[in-house]
C-alpha positions as CSV (number, residue, x, y, z in Angstrom):
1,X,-68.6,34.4,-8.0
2,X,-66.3,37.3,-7.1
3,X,-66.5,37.2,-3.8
4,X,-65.5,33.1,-3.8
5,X,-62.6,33.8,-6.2
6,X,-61.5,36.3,-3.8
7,X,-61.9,33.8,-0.6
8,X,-60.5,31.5,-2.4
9,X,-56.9,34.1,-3.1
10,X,-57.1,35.4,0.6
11,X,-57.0,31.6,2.1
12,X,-54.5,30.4,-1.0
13,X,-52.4,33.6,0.4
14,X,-52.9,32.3,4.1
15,X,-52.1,28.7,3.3
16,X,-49.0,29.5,2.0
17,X,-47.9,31.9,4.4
18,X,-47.9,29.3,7.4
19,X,-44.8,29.0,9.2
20,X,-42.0,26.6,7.9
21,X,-39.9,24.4,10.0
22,X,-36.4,26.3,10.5
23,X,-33.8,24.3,8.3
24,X,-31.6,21.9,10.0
25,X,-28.6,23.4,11.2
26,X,-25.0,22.2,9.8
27,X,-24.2,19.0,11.7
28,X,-22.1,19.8,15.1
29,X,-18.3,19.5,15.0
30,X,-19.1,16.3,17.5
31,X,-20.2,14.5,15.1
32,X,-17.6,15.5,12.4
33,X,-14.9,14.5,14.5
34,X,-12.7,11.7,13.1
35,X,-13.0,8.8,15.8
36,X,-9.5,6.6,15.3
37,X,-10.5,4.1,18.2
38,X,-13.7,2.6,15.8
39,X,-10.6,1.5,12.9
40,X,-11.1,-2.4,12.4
41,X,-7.6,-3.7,12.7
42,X,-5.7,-4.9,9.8
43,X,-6.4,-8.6,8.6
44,X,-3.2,-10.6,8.8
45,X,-1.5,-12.1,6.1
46,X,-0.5,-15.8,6.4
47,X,3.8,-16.5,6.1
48,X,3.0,-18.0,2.8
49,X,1.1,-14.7,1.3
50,X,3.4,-12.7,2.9
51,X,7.0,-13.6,1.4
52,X,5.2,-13.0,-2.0
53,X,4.1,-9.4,-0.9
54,X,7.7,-9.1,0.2
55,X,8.9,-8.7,-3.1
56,X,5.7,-6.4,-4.2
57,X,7.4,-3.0,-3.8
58,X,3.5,-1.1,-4.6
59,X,1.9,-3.1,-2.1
60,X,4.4,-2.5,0.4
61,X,4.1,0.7,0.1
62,X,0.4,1.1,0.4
63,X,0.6,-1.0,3.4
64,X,2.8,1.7,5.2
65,X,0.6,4.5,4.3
66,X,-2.5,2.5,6.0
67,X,-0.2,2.2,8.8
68,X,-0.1,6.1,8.5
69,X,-3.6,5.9,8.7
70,X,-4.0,4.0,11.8
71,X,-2.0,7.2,13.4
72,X,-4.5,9.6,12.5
73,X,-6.5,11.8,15.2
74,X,-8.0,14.3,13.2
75,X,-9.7,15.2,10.1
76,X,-6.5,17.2,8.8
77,X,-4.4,14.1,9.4
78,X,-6.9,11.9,8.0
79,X,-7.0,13.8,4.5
80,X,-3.1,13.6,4.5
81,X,-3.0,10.0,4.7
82,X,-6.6,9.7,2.2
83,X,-4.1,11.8,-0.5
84,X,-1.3,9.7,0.0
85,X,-2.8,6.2,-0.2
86,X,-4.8,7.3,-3.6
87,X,-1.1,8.3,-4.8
88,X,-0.3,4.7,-3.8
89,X,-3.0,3.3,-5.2
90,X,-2.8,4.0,-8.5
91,X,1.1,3.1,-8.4
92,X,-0.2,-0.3,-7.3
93,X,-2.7,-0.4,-10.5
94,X,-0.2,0.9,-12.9
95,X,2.7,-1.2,-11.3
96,X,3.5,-5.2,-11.9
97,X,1.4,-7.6,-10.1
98,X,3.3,-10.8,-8.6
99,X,2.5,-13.7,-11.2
100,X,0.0,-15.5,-8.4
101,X,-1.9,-12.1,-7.2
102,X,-2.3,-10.9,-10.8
103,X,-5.9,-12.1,-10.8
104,X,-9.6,-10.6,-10.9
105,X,-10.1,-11.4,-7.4
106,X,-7.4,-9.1,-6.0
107,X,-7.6,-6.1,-9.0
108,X,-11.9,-6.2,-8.3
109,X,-11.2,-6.0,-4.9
110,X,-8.7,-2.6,-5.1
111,X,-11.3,-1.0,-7.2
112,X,-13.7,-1.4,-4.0
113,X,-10.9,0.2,-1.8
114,X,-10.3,3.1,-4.5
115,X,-14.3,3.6,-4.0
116,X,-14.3,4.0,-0.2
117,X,-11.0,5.9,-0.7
118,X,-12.8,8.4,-3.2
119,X,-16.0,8.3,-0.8
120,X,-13.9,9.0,2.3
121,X,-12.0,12.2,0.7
122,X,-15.3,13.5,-0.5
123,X,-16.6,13.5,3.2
124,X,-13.3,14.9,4.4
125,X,-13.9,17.8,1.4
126,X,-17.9,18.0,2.4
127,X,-17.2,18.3,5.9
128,X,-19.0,15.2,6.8
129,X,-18.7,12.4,8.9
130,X,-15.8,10.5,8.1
131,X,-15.6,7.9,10.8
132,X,-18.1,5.6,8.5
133,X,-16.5,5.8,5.0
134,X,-12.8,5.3,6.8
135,X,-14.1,1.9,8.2
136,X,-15.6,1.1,5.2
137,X,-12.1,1.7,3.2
138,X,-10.0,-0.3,5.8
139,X,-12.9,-3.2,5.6
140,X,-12.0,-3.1,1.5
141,X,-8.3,-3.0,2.7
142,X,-8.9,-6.1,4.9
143,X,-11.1,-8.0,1.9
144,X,-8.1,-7.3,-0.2
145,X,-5.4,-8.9,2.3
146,X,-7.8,-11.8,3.0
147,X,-8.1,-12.4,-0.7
148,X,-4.7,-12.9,-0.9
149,X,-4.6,-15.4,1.6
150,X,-7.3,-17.1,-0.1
151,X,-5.0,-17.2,-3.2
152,X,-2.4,-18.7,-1.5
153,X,-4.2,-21.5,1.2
154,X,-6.3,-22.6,-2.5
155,X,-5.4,-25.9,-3.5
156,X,-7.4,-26.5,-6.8
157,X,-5.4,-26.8,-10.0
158,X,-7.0,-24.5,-12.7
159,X,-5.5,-27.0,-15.3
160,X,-7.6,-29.8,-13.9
161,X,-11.0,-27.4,-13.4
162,X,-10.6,-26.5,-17.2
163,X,-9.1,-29.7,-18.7
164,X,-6.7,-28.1,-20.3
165,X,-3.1,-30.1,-20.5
């Protein structure tokens, strides 16, 4: 019985001594690298959308700091601009809707771009790939500009959807 108990610890001690697979290296800088040219473009906003964003001071000023964005080559510029449209961000939250945007559909769809703008400073901090989470953010950027185009090209009266008078 001794002798298979000590089998037994001299092949357990074996087994657990086999070689491991070396751990996978830190991804290459390659890879890391912020690639501007794969930015979808920014969704246009219809004339009648955009004389109401003309008078949306927050808005207007998010939209130059994505046009900041656009002009990023790097990673270091990229976290500039990710810092500054947060800071614009929540001035848009904390600031006056126009009467006809001040809906769910436009204040779900910011929450979505303050996501992808979180996720997109947290791979810039991580040293990940950011290429991925800064399309993602500019696709919630788009949704939002589309949404308000939606708002504006709607025809239904809510009045006459609810029946109230």
């Amino acid at each position: 019985m001794r002798k298979l108990l000590g089998i037994l610890i001299v092949f357990s001690v074996l087994w657990s001594c086999k070689k491991t697979e070396p751990a996978p290296s830190e991804t290459s800088g390659e890879e890391l690298a912020f690639n501007y040219q794969k930015l979808p473009q920014k969704a246009n906003i219809n004339p009648e959308a955009t004389a109401i964003v003309e008078t949306w001071e927050e808005f207007k000023a998010l939209n130059t700091s994505m046009d900041v964005l656009y002009k990023a080559t790097n990673n270091e510029d990229l976290a500039l601009a990710i810092d500054d449209l947060i800071e614009k961000e929540k001035n848009m939250e904390a600031g006056q809707y126009p009467e006809l945007f001040n809906t769910f559909q436009v204040k779900s769809r910011q929450l979505v771009l303050r996501t992808y703008l979180y996720k997109t400073k947290a791979a810039i901090l991580e040293n990940q790939p950011t290429t991925e989470p800064a399309v993602q953010m500019l696709d919630a950027y788009n949704a939002i500009r589309t949404q308000l185009n939606v708002i504006v090209n709607s025809q239904l009266d809510k009045n006459l959807i609810l029946d109230e008078k």
